[in-house]
N, C-alpha and C positions, 0 to 999 in steps of 0.2 A: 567652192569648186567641187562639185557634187556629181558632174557630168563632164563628157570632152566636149570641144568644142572646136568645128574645122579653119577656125583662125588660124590654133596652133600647127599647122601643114609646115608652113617653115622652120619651125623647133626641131619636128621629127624629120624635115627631109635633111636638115645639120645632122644630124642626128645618125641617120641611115648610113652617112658617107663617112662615119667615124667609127663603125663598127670594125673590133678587131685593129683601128692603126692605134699603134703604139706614141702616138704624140705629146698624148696626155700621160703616161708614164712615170710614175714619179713612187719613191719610196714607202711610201704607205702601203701597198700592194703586198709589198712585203711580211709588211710588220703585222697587218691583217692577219695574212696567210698564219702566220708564227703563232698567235693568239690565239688562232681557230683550231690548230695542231696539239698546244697547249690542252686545251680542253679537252680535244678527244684523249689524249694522253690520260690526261687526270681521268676522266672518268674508267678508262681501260686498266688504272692501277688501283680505280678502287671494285673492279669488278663488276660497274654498273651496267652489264649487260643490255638491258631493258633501255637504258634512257637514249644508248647508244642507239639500238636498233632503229626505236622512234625518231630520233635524230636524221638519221640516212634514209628512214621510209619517205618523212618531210621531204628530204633535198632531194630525192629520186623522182617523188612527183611535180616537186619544183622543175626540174630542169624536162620533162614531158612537158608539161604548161608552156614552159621558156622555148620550146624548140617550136610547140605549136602555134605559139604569139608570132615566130618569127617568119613560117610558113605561110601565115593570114596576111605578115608584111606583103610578103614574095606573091602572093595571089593578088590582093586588092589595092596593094599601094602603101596601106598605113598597117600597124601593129593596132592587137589592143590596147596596149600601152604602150611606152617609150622611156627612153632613160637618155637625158640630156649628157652631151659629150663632154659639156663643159660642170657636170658635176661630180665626177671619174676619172679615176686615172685609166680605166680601160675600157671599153665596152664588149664583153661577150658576145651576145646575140640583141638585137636590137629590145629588147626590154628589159634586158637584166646588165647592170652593170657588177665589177667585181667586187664591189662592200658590197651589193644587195647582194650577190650571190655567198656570199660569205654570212651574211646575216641568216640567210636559210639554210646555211648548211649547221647552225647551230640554233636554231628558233625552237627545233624539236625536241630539244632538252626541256621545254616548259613541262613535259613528259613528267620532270621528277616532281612537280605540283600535286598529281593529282591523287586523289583518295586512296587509301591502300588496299581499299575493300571496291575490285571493280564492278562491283555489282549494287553499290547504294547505289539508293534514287536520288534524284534532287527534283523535288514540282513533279515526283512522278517518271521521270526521266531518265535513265542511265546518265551519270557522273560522267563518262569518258565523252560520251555526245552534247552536255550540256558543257563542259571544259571546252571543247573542240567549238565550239559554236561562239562561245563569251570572248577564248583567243583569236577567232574569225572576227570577230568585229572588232574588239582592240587594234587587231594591224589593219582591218581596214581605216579607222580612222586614221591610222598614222597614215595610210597612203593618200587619202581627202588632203591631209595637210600638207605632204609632198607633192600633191597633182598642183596645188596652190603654189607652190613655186618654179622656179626654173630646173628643177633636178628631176620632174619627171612627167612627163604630158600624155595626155589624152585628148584625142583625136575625135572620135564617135561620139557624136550628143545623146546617142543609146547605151555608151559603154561609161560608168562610174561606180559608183559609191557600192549600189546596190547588187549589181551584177557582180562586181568583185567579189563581195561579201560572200554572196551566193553561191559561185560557181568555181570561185579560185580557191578562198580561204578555209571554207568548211571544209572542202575537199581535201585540199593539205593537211588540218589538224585533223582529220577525222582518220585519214591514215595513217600519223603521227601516232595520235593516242590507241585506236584500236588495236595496230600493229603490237603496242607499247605491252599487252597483258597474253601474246599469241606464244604458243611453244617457240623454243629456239629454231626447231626444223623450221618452221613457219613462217616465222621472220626471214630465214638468209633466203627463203625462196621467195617469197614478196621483193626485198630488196636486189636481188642478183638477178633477177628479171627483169625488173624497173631499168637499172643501171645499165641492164644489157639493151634494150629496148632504146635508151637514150644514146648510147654509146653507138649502135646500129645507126641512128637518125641520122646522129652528125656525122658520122663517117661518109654516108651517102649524101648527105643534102650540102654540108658544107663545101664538097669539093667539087658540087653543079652548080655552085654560086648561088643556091636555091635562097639558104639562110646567110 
């Protein structure tokens, strides 16, 4: 499963009509959330500034992607992706459910990977951009492997593997880890923007029925 394919029209239009109900409901949601809090915890008591930053730069671009996936729905019919109702206990906005959306709000911590010196090369290349690039392909396979099952469909025989990789993934790690070496001022103002920017979206588009 390398590609979408407009079979799957029936998956995403389930799919569509499950956005936001609470049906699927069920305990884990919870326990995510708790797990995900954890974390940031821990890294807040041991002062990891940096990994945190890159963590919220991730999720902040994550959720701009998530609002504009959902916009494309509201325009054309389908998302670029989709996220099956029967593999979530909730659905946010039609491509992100709440363990994906939890997985990216802590994917950013791959941040504490990388080299200490952000200015080695690797092949000639900046470390943080060849980091950001190898993590861009890793989760894109895992989404190849996801699109291959019921938990998450693709629609456009133009939209897969590659475009993902391209336009989603590098993009997220590359504001992950750039963010990850930027002054303090620099970070809250990248991130406080982003979030505001998101938090703007959905106030407006959620309550026109848009997304």
């Amino acid at each position: 499963m390398l590609f979408g394919d407009y079979s799957n029209k029936p998956l995403a239009d389930a799919a569509k009509a499950m956005v936001r109900d609470p049906s699927n409901f069920n305990w884990t949601f919870i326990a995510i959330f708790a797990i995900v809090v954890i974390m940031y915890c821990n890294e807040v008591q041991k002062k990891d500034y940096k990994a945190i930053a890159a963590a919220l730069a991730l999720y902040s671009v994550h959720w701009f992607y998530e609002i504009a996936n959902a916009v494309i729905c509201s325009v054309t019919g389908y998302a670029l992706w989709t996220v099956s109702a029967a593999s979530t206990s909730f659905i946010l906005l039609i491509g992100v459910s709440w363990e994906l959306s939890m997985m990216f709000a802590i994917a950013g911590f791959t941040s504490k990977l990388l080299p200490a010196d952000k200015d080695m090369k690797i092949l000639g290349i900046n470390n943080r951009i060849v980091f950001a690039v190898v993590s861009a392909l890793l989760f894109s396979l895992v989404e190849i492997f996801l699109a291959w099952t019921p938990a998450f469909i693709w629609i456009y025989p133009w939209w897969g593997a590659v475009p993902v990789f391209i336009t989603t993934y590098i993009p997220f790690f590359l504001a992950s880890y750039l963010i990850y070496d930027k002054k303090p001022k620099t970070q809250k103002r990248f991130i406080i923007t982003m979030f505001a920017v998101d938090a703007a979206a959905l106030a407006v588009l959620i309550p026109l029925g848009i997304i």
